[in-house]
N, C-alpha and C positions, 0 to 999 in steps of 0.2 A: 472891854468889848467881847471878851473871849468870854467870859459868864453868860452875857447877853445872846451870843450866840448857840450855847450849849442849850439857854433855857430855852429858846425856840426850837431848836431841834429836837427836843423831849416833847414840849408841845405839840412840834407836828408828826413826831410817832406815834405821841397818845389819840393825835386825832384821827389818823389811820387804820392803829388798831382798833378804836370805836366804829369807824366805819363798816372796818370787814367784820366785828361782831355784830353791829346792828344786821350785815348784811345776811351773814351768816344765820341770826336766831329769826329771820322774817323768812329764809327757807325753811328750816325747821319748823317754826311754826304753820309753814304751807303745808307742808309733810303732815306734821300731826293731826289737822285740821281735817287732810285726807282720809287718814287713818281713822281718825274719831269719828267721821262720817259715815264710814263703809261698817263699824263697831253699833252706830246708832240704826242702820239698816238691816241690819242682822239680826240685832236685837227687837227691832216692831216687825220683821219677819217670827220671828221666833212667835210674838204672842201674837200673832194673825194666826197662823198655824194650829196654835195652842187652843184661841177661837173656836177656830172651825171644828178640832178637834171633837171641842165642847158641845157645836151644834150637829156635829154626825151624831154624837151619845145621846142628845135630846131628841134627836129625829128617829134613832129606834127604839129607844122608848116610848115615843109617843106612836111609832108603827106596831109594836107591839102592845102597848095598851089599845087603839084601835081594832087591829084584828082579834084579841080578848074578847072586847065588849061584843063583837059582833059573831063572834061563835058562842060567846053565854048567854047572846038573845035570842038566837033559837038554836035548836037542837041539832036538828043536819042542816044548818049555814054552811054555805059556799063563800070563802074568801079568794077571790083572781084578782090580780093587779091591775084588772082592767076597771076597779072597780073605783071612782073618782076620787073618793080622799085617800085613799094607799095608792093611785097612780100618783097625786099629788106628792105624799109623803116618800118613796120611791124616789122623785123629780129632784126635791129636795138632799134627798140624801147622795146620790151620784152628782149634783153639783159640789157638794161639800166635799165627798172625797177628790174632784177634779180640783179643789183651791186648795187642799191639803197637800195631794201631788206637787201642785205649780210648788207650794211653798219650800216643800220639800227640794225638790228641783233647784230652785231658786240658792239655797242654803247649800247643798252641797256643789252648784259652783261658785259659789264665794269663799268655800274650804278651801275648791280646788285650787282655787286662785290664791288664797291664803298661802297655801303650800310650796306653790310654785315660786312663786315672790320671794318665801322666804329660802327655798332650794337657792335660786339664782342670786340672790344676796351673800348667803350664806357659804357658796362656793369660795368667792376670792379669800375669805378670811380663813377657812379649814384647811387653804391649800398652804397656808401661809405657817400656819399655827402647828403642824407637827411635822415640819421640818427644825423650827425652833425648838422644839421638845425634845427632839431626836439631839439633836446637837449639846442640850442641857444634859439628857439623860445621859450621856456615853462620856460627857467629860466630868459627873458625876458616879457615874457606877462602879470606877475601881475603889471610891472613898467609901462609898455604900457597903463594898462586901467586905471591906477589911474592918466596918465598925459593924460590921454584922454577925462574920466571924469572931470578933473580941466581945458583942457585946454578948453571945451566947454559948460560955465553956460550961453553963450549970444545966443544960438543956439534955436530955435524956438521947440516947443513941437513936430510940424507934422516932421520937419528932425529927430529929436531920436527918435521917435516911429517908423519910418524904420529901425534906428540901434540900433541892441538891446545890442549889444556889449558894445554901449558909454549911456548910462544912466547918466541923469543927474538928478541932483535933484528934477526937475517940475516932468519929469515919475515916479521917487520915489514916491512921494507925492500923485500920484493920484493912486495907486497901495489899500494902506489901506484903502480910503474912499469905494473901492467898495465890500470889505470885511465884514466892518462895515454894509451897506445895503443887506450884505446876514444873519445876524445874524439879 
């Protein structure tokens, strides 16, 4: 009976741990689904934008081909903006830079928002992470300089006198003689 009972209890941890994974990868997948959304909204921002872009550059060139035609059809032509197809074309082109604005607008707060998201995420783990590093690096660094110093006796005086770190034996050496010449 003592089998019997072992193999249930495996059973009902494996069914546990499926649980809290199922439960686990349906928030995940909320999350990513988020993610992927706000990715897919940026990105038909971006070619709306892109659009518009297109139809300001068609609208001054077709303003500028306009007022062409109409100073090469007569000599001293008067072109004013009062004048119905360039008030039109005019119309046109300050709406397009007003949805390039919005879009523009639009885009960089969802950077902003990008950024922040990831500032405030990103906090708990950088606070965490070089204290760990601290603690590796200092019960590391007497092993470091003493294979640093062995690994570099072929190394030229002028390169270890820029590192003061790695001392080799020549910089030792010349340390005492200029001691002795202050006494």
């Amino acid at each position: 009976m003592s089998t019997e009972n072992k193999e249930n209890d495996v059973l009902e941890k494996f069914k546990t741990f499926f649980k809290i994974g199922v439960k686990e990868s349906k928030k995940a997948i909320g999350k990513a689904e988020v993610v992927l959304q706000k990715t897919i909204d940026n990105g038909n921002t971006r070619v709306e934008k892109f659009q518009y872009e297109s139809k300001l550059d068609k609208a001054y060139l077709k303003l500028g081909k306009t007022v062409a035609e109409k100073l090469s059809a007569k000599k001293n032509a008067a072109v004013a903006s009062s004048d119905a197809e360039i008030a039109e074309l005019l119309k046109e082109i300050s709406e397009f830079k007003k949805e390039i604005t919005e879009r523009t607008e639009k885009l960089a707060e969802a950077k902003a928002s990008k950024t922040s998201e990831a500032k405030t995420t990103a906090k708990p783990k950088t606070a965490k992470a070089p204290a760990a590093k601290a603690k590796a690096s200092s019960a590391k660094a007497p092993a470091t300089k003493a294979k640093s110093t062995a690994a570099k006796p072929k190394a030229s005086s002028a390169k270890t006198a820029s590192k003061p770190a790695a001392k080799t034996t020549a910089a030792k050496a010349k340390k005492p003689s200029p001691k002795s010449s202050d006494k």
